[in-house]
C-alpha positions in Angstrom: 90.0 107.1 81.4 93.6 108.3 81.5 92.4 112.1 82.9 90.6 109.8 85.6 93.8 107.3 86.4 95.7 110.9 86.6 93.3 112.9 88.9 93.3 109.5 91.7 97.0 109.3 91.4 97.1 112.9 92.1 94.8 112.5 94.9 96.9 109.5 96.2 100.2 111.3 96.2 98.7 114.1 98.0 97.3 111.9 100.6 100.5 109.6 101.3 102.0 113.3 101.8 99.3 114.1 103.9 100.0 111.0 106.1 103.5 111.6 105.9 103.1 115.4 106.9 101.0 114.0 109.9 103.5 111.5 111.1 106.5 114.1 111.1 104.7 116.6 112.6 102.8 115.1 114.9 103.7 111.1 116.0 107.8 111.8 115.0 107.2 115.0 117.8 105.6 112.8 120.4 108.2 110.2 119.8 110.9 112.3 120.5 109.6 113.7 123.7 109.4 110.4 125.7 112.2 108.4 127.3 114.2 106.9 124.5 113.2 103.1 126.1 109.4 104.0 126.4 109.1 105.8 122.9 110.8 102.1 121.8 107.9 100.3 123.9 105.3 102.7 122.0 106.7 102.7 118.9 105.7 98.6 118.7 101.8 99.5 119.0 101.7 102.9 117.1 104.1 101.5 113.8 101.9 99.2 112.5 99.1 101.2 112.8 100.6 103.7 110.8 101.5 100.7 107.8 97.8 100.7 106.5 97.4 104.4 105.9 101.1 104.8 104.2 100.2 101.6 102.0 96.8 102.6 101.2 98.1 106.0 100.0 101.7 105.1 98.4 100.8 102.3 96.3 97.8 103.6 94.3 100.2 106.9 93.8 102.8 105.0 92.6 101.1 102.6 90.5 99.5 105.2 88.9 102.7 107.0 88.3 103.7 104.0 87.0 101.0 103.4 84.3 100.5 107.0 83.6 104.2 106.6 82.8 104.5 103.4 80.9 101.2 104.3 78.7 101.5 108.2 78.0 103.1 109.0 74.3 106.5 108.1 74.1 107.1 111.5 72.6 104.7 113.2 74.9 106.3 116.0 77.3 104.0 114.3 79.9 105.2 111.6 80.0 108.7 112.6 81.2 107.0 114.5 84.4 104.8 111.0 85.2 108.5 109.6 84.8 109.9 111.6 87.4 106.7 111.5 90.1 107.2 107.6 89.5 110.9 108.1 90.2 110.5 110.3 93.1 107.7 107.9 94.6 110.0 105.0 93.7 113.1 106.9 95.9 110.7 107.1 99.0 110.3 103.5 99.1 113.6 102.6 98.7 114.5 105.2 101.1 112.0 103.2 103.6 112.9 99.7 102.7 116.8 100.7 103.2 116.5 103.1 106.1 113.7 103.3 107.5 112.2 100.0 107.9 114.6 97.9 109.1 115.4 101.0 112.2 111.8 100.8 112.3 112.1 96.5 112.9 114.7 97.5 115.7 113.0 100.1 117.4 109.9 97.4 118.2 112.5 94.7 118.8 114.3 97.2 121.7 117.3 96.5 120.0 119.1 99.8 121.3 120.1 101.4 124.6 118.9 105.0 125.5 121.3 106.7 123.7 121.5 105.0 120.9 118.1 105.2 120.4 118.0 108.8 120.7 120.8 109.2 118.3 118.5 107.3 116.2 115.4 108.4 115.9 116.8 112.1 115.6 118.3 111.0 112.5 115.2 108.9 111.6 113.2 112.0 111.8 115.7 114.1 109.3 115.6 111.2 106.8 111.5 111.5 107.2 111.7 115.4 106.1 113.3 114.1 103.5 111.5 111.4 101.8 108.1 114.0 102.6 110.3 116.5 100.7 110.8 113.6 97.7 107.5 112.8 97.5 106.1 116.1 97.7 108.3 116.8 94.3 106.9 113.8 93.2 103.7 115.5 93.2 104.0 118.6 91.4 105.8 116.4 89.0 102.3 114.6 88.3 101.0 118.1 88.3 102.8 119.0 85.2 102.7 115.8 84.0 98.5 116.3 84.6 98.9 119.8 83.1 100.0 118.6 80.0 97.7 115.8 79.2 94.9 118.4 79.1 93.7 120.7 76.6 93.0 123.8 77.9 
């Protein structure tokens, strides 16, 4: 049971950094290329869209982090890497809930003129190479953690 809980949370991270891969790459690209007030007007239809495929990929990753953490050996080596893919997974949602989301909030509200919003989303899109960065740790984290729960 716990080889299965590990092998969908691995799957899980690797698809919320998939999605996250496909919105700097691709939508955080786009975004940047229009006129600051338009990319604003945009921003309001293409955000939530993007909320169901983040939250269908982030929370099964980190719940299973979670209780691959909370349930592995206390004295396991395992459990410390499951530790820190739940703590790197934890850091990209507070990273979003701090940063991220309430920018996000003001872009869809047109809260800022051209140049601010510029300013903005620039530095929007650096803090978004980060938290893929922190997740993607998170990841090989679970991989080791994974790596050590089974006998080879």
């Amino acid at each position: 049971m716990k080889n299965t809980i590990s092998i969908i949370t691995i799957i899980a991270i690797g698809a919320f950094v998939g999605n996250m891969l496909n919105i700097g790459l691709s939508h955080a690209i786009y975004w940047q290329s229009l006129d600051p007030i338009e990319f604003m007007k945009f921003f309001a239809i293409d955000f939530p869209l993007l909320l169901v495929p983040t939250a269908l990929t982030l929370m099964p990753a980190w719940l299973g982090t979670l209780f691959l953490f909370l349930k592995g050996d206390k004295k396991s080596e395992s459990r410390k890497y499951w530790m820190f893919a739940f703590l790197a997974l934890t850091l990209t949602i507070i990273q979003t809930s701090i940063y991220h989301l309430p920018m996000n909030l003001d872009f869809m509200a047109l809260k800022y003129d051209a140049i601010t919003t510029t300013s903005k989303l620039n530095g929007w899109v650096i803090s978004h190479w980060i938290r893929i960065s922190i997740a993607i740790i998170g990841g090989v984290y679970a991989l080791i953690g994974f790596q050590k729960t089974i006998k080879i």
